[in-house]
C-alpha positions in Angstrom: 24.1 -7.5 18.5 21.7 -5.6 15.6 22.8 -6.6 12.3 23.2 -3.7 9.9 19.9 -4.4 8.6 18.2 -4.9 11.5 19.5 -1.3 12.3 18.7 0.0 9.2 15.4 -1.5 9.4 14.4 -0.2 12.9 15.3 3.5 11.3 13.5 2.8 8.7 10.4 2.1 10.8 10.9 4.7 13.7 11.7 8.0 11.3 8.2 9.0 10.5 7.0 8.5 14.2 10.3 10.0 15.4 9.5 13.0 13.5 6.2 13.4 15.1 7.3 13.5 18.5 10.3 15.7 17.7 7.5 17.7 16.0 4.8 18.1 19.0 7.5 18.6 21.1 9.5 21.4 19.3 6.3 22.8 17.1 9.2 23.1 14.6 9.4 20.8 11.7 13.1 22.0 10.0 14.0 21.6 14.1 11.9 18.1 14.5 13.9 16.6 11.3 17.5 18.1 12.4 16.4 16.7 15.7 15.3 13.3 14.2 18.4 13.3 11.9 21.3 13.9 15.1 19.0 11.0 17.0 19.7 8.3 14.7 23.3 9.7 14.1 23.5 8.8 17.8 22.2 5.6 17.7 24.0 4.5 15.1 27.3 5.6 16.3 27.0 4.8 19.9 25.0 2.5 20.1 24.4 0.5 17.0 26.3 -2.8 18.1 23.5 -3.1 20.8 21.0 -6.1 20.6 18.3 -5.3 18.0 15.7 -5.4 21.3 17.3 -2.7 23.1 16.7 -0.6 19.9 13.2 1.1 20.7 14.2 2.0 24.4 17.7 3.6 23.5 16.6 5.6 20.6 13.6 6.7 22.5 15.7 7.8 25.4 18.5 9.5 22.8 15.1 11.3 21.1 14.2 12.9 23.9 17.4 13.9 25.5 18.4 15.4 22.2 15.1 17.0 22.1 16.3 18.8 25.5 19.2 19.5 24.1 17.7 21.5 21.5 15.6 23.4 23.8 18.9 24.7 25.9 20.4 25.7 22.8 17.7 27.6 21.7 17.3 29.1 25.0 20.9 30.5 24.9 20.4 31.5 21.1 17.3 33.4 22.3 19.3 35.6 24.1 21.7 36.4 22.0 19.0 36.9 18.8 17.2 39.0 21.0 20.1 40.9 22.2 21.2 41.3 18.3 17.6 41.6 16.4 19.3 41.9 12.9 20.7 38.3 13.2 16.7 37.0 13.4 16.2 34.3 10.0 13.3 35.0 8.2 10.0 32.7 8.3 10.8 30.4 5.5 8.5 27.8 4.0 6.2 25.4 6.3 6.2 23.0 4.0 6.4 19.2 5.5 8.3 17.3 3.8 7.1 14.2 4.9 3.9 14.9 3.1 5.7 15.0 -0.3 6.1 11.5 -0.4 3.6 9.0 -3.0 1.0 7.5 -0.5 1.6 3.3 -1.2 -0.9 1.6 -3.6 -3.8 0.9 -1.8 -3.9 3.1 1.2 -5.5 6.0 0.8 -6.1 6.3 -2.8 -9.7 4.6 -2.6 -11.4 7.0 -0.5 -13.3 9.9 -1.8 -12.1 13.2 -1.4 -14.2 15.0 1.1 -14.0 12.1 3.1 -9.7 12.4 3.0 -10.5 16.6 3.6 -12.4 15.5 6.7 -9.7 13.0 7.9 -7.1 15.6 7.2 -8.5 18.2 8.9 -9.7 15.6 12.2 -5.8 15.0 12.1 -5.0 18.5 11.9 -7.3 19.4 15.5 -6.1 16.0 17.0 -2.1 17.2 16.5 -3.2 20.9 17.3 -4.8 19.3 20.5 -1.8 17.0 21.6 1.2 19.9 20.8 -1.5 22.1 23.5 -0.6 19.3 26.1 1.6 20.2 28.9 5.3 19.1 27.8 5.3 15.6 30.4 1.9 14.6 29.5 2.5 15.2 26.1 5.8 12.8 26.3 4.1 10.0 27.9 0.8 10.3 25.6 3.0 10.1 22.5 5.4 7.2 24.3 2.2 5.3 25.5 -0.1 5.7 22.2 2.1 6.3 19.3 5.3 4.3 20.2 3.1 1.8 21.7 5.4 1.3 24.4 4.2 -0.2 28.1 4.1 1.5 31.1 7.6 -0.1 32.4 9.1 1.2 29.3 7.5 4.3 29.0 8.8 4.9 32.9 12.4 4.0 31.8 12.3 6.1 28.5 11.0 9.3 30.5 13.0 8.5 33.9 10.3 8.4 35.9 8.1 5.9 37.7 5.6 4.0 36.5 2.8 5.7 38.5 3.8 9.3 36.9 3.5 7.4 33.5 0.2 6.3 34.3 -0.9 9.9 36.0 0.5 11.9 32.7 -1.4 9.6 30.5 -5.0 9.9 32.0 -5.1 13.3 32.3 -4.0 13.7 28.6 -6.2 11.5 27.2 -8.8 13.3 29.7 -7.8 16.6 28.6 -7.8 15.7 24.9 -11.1 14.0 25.2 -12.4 17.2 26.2 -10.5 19.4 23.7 -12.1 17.3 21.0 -15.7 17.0 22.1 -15.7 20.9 22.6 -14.5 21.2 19.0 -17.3 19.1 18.1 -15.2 15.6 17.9 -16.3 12.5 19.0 -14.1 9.7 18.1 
């Protein structure tokens, strides 16, 4: 059984990349955070006297399946906004604010600044190029290369078999690969 902080800890560690996926996958960040927010809630409630190993695959399963979730409520909102165009919000600040917070000591305070510009803006094509991914291949990119989970997990997180995980995977990388070298990229 996860201790409290053990819980707390695995949170701690899996918001900022939680936020990412929620992001690419919903190419809404106010969404991606309330997203982020109801997957811990989850976690926590349901699931939070699980063994502190089981952690990363749960969360990762309750991430994406709340994820769906969103998408079938926003396609049954869609109808109705569209059925009622006054009751459409109004575009409200992009801000991320993820990117508010200090950068720690040490990190990326000693570069120079065109060199963090450059890096910024490398990210900024690499993120456009991975939310340009189709929605599976996206999923398994991001559970393969940024949760740095293995194939078997990957295939248990997604609900699918290994081989799938392993199909989505190459052609993303493939396809990003030649996103980025057509944009001039070479990594």
């Amino acid at each position: 059984m996860a201790s409290k902080q053990e819980l707390d800890d695995f949170l701690a560690g899996v918001e900022r990349r939680a936020f990412k996926q929620a992001a690419f996958a919903v190419r809404d960040d106010d969404a991606a955070l309330d997203i982020v927010q109801d997957a811990m809630l989850k976690l926590t409630v349901h699931y939070g006297e699980r063994p502190a190993g089981e952690l990363p695959l749960v969360f990762t399963r309750i991430l994406q399946n709340t994820i769906h979730d969103h998408f079938r409520r926003q396609k049954v909102r869609n109808t109705w906004v569209t059925l009622f165009p006054a009751l459409t919000p109004n575009a409200e600040d992009d801000a991320d604010p993820l990117e508010t917070l200090e950068a720690l000591s040490g990190s990326e305070t000693a570069e120079s600044a065109s060199d963090k510009v450059e890096r910024i803006q490398i990210v900024g094509i690499i993120e456009e190029e991975i939310r340009r991914l189709p929605a599976r291949q996206r999923e398994a990119f991001l559970l393969r290369y940024w949760e740095d989970f293995d194939v078997a997990e990957t295939a248990a997180a997604m609900g699918c078999s290994e081989g799938s995980v392993k199909t989505h995977c190459s052609r993303a990388t493939h396809a990003l690969a030649r996103a980025l070298r057509a944009r001039g990229i070479s990594l």
